[in-house]
FILORO-27931 format. One record per residue (C-alpha): residue in three letters; y, x, z. Coordinates in steps of 0.25 Angstrom, whole numbers. Layout:
N
node type ALA	c2 Y	c1 X	c3 Z
...
//
This chain:
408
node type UNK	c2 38	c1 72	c3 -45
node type UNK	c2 28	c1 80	c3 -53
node type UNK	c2 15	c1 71	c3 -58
node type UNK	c2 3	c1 75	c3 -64
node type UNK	c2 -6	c1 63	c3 -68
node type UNK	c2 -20	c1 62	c3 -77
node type UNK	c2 -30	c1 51	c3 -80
node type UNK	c2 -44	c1 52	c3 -80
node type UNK	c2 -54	c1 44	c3 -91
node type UNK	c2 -59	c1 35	c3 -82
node type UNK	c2 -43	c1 31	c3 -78
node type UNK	c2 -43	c1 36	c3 -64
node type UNK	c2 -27	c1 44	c3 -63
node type UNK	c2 -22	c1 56	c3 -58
node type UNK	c2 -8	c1 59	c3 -52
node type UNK	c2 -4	c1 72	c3 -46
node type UNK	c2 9	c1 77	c3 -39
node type UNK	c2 10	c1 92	c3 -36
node type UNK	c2 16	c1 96	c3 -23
node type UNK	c2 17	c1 110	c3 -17
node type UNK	c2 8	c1 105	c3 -5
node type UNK	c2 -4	c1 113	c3 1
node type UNK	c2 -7	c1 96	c3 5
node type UNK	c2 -12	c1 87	c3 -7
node type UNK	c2 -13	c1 71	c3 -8
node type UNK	c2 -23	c1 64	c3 -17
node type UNK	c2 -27	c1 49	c3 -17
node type UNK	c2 -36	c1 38	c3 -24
node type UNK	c2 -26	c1 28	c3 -29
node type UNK	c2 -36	c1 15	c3 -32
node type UNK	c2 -29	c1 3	c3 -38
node type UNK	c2 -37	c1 -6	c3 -30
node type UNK	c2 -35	c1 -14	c3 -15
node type UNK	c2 -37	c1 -28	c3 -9
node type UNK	c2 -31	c1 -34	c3 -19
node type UNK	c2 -41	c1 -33	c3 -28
node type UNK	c2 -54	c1 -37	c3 -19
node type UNK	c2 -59	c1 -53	c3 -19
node type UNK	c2 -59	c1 -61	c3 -8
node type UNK	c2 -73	c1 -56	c3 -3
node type UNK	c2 -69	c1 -43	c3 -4
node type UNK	c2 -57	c1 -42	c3 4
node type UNK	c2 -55	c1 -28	c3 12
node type UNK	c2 -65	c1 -22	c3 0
node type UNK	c2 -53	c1 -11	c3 -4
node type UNK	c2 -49	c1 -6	c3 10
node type UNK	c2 -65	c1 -7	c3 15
node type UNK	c2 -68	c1 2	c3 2
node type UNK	c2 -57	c1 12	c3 6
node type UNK	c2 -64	c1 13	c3 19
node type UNK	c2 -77	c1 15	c3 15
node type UNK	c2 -76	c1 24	c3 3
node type UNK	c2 -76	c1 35	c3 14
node type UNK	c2 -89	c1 32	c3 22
node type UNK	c2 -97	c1 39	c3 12
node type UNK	c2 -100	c1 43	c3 -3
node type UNK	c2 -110	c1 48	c3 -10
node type UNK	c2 -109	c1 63	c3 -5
node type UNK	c2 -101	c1 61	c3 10
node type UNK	c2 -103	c1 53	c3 20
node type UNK	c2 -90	c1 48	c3 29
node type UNK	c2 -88	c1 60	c3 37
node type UNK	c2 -88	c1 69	c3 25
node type UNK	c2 -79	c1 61	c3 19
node type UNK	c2 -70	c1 61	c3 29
node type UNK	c2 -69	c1 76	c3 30
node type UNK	c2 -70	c1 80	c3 16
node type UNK	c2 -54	c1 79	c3 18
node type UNK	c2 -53	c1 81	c3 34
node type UNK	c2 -60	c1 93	c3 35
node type UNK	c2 -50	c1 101	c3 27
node type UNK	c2 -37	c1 95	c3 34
node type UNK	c2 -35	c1 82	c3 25
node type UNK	c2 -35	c1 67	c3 26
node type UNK	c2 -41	c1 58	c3 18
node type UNK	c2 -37	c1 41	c3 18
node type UNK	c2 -37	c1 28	c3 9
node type UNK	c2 -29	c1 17	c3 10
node type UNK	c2 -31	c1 3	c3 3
node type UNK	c2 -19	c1 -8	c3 -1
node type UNK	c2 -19	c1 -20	c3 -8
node type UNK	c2 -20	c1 -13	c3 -19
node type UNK	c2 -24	c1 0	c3 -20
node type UNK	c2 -34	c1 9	c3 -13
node type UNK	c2 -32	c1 24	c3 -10
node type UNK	c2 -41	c1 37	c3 -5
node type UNK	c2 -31	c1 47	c3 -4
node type UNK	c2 -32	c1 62	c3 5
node type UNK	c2 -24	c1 72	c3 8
node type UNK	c2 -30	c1 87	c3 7
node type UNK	c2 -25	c1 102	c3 7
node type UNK	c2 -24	c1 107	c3 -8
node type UNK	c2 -35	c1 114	c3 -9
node type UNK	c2 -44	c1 102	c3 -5
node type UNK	c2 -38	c1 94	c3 -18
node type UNK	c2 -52	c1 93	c3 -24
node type UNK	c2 -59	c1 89	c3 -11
node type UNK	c2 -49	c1 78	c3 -9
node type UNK	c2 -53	c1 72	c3 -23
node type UNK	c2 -67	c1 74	c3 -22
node type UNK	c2 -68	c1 66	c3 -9
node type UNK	c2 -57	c1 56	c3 -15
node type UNK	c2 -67	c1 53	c3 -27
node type UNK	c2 -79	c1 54	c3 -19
node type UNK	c2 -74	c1 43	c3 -8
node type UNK	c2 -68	c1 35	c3 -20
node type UNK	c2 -79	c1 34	c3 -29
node type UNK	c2 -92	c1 40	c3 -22
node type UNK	c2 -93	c1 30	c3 -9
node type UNK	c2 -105	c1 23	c3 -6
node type UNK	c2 -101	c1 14	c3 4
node type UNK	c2 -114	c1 18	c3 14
node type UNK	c2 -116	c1 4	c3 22
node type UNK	c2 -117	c1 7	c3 34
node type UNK	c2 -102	c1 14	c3 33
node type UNK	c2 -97	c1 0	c3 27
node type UNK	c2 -102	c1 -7	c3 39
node type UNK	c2 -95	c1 3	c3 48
node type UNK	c2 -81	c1 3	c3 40
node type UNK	c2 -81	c1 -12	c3 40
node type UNK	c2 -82	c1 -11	c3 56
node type UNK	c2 -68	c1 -2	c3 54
node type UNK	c2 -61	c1 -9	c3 44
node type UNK	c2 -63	c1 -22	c3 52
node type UNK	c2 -57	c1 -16	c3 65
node type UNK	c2 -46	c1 -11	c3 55
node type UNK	c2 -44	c1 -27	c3 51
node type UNK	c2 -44	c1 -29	c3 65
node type UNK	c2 -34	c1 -18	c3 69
node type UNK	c2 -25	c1 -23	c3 57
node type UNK	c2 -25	c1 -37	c3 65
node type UNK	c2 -18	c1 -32	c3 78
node type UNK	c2 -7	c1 -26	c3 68
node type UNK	c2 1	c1 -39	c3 65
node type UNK	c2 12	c1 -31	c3 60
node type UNK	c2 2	c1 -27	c3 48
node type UNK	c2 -5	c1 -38	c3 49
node type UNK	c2 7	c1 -47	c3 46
node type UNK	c2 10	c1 -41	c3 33
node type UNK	c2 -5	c1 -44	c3 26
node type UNK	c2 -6	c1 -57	c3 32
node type UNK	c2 9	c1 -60	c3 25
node type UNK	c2 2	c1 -55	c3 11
node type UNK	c2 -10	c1 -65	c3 15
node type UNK	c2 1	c1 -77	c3 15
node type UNK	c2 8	c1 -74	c3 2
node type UNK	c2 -4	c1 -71	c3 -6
node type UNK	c2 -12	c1 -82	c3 1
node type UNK	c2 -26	c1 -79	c3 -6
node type UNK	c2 -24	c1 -68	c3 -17
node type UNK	c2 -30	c1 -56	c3 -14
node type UNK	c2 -15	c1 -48	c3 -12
node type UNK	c2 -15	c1 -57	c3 4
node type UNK	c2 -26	c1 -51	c3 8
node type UNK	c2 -25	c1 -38	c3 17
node type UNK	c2 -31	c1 -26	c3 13
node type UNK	c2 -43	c1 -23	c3 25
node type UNK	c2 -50	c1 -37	c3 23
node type UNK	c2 -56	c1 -45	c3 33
node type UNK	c2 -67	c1 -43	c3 43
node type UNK	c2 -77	c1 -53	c3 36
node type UNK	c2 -75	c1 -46	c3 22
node type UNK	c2 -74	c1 -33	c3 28
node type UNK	c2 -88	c1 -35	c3 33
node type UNK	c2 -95	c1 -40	c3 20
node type UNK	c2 -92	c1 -28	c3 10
node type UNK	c2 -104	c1 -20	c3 7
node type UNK	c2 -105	c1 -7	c3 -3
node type UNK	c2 -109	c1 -17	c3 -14
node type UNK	c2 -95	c1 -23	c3 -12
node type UNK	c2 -88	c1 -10	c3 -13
node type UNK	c2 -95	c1 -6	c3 -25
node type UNK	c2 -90	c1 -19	c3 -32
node type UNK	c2 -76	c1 -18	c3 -27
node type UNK	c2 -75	c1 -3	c3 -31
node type UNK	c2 -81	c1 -7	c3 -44
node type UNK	c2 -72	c1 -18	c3 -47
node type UNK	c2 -56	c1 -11	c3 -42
node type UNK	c2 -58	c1 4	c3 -41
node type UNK	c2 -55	c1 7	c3 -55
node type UNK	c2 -52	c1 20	c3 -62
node type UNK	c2 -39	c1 16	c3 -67
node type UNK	c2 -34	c1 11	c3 -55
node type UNK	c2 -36	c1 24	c3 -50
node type UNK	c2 -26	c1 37	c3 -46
node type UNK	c2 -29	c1 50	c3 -40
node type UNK	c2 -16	c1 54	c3 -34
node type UNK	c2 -14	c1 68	c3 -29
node type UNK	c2 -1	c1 76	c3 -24
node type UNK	c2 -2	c1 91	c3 -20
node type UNK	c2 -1	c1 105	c3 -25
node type UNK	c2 -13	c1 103	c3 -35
node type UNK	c2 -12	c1 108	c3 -52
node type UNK	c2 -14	c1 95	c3 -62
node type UNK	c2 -25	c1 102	c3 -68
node type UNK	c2 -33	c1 103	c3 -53
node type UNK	c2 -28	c1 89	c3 -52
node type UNK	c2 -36	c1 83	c3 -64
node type UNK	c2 -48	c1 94	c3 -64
node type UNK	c2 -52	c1 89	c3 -49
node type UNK	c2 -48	c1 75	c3 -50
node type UNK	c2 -55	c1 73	c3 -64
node type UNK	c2 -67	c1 80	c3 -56
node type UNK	c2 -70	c1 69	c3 -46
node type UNK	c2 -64	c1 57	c3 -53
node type UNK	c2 -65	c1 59	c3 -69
node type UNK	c2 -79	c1 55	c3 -67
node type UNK	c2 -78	c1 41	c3 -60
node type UNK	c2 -80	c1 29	c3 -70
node type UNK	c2 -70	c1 23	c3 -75
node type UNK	c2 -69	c1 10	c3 -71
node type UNK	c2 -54	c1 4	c3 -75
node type UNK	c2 -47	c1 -9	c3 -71
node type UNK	c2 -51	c1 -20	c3 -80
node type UNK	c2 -42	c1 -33	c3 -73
node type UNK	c2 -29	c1 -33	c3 -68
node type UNK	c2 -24	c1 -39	c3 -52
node type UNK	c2 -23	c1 -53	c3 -53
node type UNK	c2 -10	c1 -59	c3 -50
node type UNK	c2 -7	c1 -64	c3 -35
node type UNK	c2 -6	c1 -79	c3 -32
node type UNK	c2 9	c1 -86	c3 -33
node type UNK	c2 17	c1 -82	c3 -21
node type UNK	c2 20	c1 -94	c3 -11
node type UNK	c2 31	c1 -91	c3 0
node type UNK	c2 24	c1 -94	c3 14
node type UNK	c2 25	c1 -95	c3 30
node type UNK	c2 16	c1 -92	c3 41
node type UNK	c2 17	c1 -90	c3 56
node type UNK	c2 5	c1 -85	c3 62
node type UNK	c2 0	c1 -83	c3 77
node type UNK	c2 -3	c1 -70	c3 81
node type UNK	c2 -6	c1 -62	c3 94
node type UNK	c2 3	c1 -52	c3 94
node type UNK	c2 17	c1 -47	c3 101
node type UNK	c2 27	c1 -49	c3 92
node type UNK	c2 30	c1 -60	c3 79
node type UNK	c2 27	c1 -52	c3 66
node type UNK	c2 34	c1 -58	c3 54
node type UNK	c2 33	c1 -55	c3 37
node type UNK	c2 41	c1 -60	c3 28
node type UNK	c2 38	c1 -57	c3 13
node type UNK	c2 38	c1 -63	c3 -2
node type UNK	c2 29	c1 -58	c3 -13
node type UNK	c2 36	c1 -46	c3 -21
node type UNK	c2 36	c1 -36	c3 -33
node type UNK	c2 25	c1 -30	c3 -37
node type UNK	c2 23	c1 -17	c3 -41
node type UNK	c2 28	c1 -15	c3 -55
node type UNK	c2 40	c1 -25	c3 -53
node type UNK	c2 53	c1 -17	c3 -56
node type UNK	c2 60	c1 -23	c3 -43
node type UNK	c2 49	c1 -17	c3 -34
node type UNK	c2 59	c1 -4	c3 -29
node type UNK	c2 70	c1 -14	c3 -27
node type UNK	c2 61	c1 -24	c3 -17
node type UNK	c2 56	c1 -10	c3 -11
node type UNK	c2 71	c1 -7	c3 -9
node type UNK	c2 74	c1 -20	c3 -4
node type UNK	c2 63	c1 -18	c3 5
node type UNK	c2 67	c1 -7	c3 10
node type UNK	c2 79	c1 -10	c3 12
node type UNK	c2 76	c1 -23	c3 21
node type UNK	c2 65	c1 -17	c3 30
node type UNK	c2 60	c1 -2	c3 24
node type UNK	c2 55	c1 8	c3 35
node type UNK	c2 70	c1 12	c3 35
node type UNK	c2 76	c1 8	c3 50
node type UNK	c2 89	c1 5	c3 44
node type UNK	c2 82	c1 -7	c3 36
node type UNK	c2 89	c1 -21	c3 37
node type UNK	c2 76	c1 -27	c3 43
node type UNK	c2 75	c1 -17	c3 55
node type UNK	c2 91	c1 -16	c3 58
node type UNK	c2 92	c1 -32	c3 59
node type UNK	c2 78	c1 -34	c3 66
node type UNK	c2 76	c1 -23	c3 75
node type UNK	c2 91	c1 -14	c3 75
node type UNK	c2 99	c1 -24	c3 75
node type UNK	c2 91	c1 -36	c3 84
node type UNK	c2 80	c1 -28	c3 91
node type UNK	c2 70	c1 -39	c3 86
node type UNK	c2 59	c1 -33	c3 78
node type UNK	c2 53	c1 -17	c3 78
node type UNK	c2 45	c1 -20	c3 67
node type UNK	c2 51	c1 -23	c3 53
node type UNK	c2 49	c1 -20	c3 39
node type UNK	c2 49	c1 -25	c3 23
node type UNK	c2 37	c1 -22	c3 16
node type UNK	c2 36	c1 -23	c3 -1
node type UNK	c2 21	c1 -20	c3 -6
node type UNK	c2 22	c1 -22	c3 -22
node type UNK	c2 8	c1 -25	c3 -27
node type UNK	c2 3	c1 -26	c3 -42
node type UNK	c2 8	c1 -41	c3 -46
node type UNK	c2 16	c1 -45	c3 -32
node type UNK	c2 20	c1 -38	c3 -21
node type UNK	c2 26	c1 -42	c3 -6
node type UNK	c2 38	c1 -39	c3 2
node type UNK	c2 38	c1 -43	c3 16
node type UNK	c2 46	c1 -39	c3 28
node type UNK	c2 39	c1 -39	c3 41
node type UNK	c2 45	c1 -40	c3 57
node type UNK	c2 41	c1 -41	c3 71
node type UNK	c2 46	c1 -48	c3 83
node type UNK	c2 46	c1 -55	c3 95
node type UNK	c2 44	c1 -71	c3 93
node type UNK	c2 56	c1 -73	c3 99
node type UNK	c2 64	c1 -65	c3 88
node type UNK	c2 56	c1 -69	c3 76
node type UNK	c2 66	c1 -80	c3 71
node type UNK	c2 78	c1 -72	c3 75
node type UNK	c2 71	c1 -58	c3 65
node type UNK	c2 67	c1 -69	c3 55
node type UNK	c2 82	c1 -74	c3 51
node type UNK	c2 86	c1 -59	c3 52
node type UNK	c2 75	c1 -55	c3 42
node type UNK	c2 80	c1 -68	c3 33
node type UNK	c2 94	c1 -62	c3 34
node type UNK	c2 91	c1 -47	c3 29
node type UNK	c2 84	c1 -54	c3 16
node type UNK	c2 96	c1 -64	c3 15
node type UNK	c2 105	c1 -52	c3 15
node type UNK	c2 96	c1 -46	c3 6
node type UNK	c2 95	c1 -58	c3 -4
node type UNK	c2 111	c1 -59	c3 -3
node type UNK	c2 118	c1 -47	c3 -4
node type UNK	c2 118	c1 -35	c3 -11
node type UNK	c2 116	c1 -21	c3 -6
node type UNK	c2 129	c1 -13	c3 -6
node type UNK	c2 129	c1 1	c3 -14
node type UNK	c2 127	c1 9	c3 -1
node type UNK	c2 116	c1 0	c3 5
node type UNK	c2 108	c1 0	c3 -7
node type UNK	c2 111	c1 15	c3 -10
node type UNK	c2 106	c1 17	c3 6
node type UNK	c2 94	c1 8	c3 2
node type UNK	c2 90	c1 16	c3 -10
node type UNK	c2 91	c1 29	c3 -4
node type UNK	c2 84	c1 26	c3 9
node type UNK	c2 71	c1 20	c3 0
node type UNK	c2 72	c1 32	c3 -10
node type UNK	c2 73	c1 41	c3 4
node type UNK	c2 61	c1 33	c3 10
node type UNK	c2 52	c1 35	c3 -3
node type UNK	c2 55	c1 50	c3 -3
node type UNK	c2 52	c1 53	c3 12
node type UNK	c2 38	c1 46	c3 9
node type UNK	c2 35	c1 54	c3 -3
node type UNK	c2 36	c1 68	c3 6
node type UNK	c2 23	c1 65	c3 13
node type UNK	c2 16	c1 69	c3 -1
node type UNK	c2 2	c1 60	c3 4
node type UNK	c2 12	c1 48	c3 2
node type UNK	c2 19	c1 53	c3 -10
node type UNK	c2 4	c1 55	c3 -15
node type UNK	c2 0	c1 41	c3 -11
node type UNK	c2 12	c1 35	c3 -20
node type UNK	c2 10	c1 43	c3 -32
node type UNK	c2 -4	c1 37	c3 -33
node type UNK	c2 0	c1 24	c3 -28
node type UNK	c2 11	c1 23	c3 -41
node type UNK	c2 3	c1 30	c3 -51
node type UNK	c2 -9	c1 20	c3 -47
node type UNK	c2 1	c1 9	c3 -49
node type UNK	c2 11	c1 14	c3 -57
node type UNK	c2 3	c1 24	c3 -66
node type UNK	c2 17	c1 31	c3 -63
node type UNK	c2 23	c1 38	c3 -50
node type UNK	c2 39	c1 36	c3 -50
node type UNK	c2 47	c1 51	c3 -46
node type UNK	c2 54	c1 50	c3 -35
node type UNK	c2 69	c1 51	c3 -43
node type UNK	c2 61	c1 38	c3 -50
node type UNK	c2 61	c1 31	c3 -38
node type UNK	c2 75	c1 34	c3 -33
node type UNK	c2 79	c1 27	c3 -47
node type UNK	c2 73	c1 14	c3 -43
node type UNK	c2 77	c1 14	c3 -32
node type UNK	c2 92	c1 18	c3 -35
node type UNK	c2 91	c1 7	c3 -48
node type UNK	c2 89	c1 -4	c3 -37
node type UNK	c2 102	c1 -12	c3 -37
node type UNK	c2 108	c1 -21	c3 -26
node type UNK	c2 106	c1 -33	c3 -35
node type UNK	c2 92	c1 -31	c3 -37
node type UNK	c2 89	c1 -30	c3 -22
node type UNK	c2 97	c1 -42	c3 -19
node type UNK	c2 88	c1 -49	c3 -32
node type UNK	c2 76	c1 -43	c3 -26
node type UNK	c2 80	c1 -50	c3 -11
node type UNK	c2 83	c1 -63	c3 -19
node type UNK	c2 69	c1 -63	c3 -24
node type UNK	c2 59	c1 -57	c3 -15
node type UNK	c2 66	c1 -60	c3 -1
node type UNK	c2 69	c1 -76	c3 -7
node type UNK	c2 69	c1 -83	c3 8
node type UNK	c2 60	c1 -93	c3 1
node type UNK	c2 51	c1 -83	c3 -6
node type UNK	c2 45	c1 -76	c3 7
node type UNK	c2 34	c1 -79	c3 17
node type UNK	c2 34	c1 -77	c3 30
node type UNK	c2 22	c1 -74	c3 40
node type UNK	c2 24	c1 -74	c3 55
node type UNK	c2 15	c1 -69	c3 65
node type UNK	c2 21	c1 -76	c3 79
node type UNK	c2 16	c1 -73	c3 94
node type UNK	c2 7	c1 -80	c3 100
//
């Protein structure tokens, strides 16, 4: 994989890979998300990646909106728990109208009050809409439990009552206080010289302050395994069952993705989905998730069924991570293991707007972005031993917590 990168003086990065392409890829990598807001300020990151496109000081909404649209591309941002992008996808020739409006939203925004009131109105039917998902739902309210009150449990869109007290003072602080310039990646892909890339980015963002990162994210609180059946209105019995995990700059991090991957991945040959739903017909819905975060991270696996079925799923889920725990992979099933994940990585890096979103991600996190034969090595250095070590410790029966959403 071919990469150009570059740093400006005021720390903001640059990362460039070239394809032969007349569609390019660029986004705003900024290492900030709910983590990082106080308790007052909770849903302050996801409200702010709304709103920076409801004016600045030269556009209003619509223009905004079109600037990209009106020539065939799309423009989005999304927000985690710790990081917030703006990213758009253009035509080549609109390279430089791409960045200007990705400066101009990201650093130009004025936050008009009456657009604020209007956007809280959306992002409170968004909350609302989240609600009637419970197989989504599920998966923040289990972070909630085994973070209890450190700022990694809470979700990312925030409440309706704090939702409704931000005001363009609060932006400005919470802007002033996380979006720091070396915190920052502009992340491109397409056919585009290295020297186009800095003469245009360096245009737009050489002259934004520096403002760099002067603290470090505190440490989460001390993990305490818990248990909490919750009564809830809906059809079926939803059901995660996690532990805290490593985070992102643990060395065993590939082999718990493995593992993962292996035990309920998007695969339909996983062990969860042929003893659940192939083999017993008792649950559609299954999967593991592992989501490393700086300092900690959380692996969970996730299920619905009928009542009726629940404690029949739970001993069968129980026995796949006993297996797990017990028993070593043999050379062909973790050889069928590897290659399916190192398949997986390689289909998902085709569609260049995703292969565009992870080189920003790892370089934003990293400052490095691993080749794709790099990959393959880690993933073909993970041993039968060190999943079966990896089980031991993260899926200890007396480690993990379970949250249950019964029928009412």
């Amino acid at each position: 994989m071919e990469l150009f990168t570059h740093t400006l003086p005021n720390g903001i990065r640059i990362i460039h890979h070239p394809i032969d392409s007349p569609v390019g890829h660029c986004g705003l990598f900024i290492n900030t998300g709910s983590r990082d807001e106080k308790e007052n300020q909770h849903g302050m990151a996801h409200f702010i990646e709304h709103v920076i496109f409801k004016g600045t000081q030269k556009r209003k909404t619509y223009h905004i909106l079109s600037r990209i649209d009106d020539v065939g591309g799309e423009l989005n941002a999304y927000t985690t728990k710790e990081e917030t992008c703006i990213y758009a996808t253009f035509l080549r020739q609109d390279f430089e109208r791409a960045i200007e409006l990705l400066h101009d939203i990201s650093f130009n925004s004025i936050f008009p009050e009456k657009e604020l009131e209007k956007e809280k109105e959306v992002i409170i039917d968004e909350i609302n809409s989240y609600k009637d998902n419970p197989s989504e739902l599920i998966i923040d309210d289990f972070e909630e439990l085994i973070f209890k009150d450190d700022p990694m449990g809470r979700n990312i869109l925030g409440t309706a009552e704090t939702i409704s007290r931000f005001g363009r003072d609060d932006i400005y602080r919470f802007i002033r206080n996380n979006y720091h310039t070396d915190q920052m990646v502009v992340c491109t892909v397409g056919k585009i010289t290295p020297e186009k890339i800095i003469k245009i980015i360096s245009r737009y963002f050489g002259d934004v302050a520096a403002n760099l990162r002067q603290t470090s994210r505190p440490a989460t609180l001390p993990y305490e395994p818990q248990r909490k059946d919750k009564v809830m209105d809906t059809f079926q019995t939803h059901t995660v069952i996690g532990n805290v995990a490593y985070d992102l700059s643990h060395p065993r991090r590939p082999g718990l993705l493995l593992l993962s991957n292996l035990l309920g991945g998007p695969g339909m040959n996983s062990r969860l989905n042929m003893s659940l739903r192939e083999k017993n017909g008792i649950a559609y819905n299954i999967e593991s998730i592992y989501s490393p975060y700086f300092g900690t991270g959380v692996f969970c696996i996730y299920f619905g069924t009928d009542e009726e079925n629940l404690n029949r799923s739970l001993k069968i889920v129980q026995r796949e991570m006993k297996k797990l725990r017990d028993s070593k992979l043999g050379k062909l099933q973790l050889h069928n293991a590897q290659r399916q994940l190192k398949g997986q990585i390689t289909v998902a890096n085709e569609n260049k707007e995703n292969l565009m979103l992870a080189i920003g991600k790892s370089y934003l996190l990293y400052n490095k972005v691993d080749t794709l034969p790099q990959i393959y090595a880690q993933i073909d250095a993970i041993t039968s031993e060190c999943l079966m070590e990896i089980a031991n410790e993260i899926l200890d029966p007396d480690q993990l917590s379970y949250l249950i959403y019964r029928q009412s």
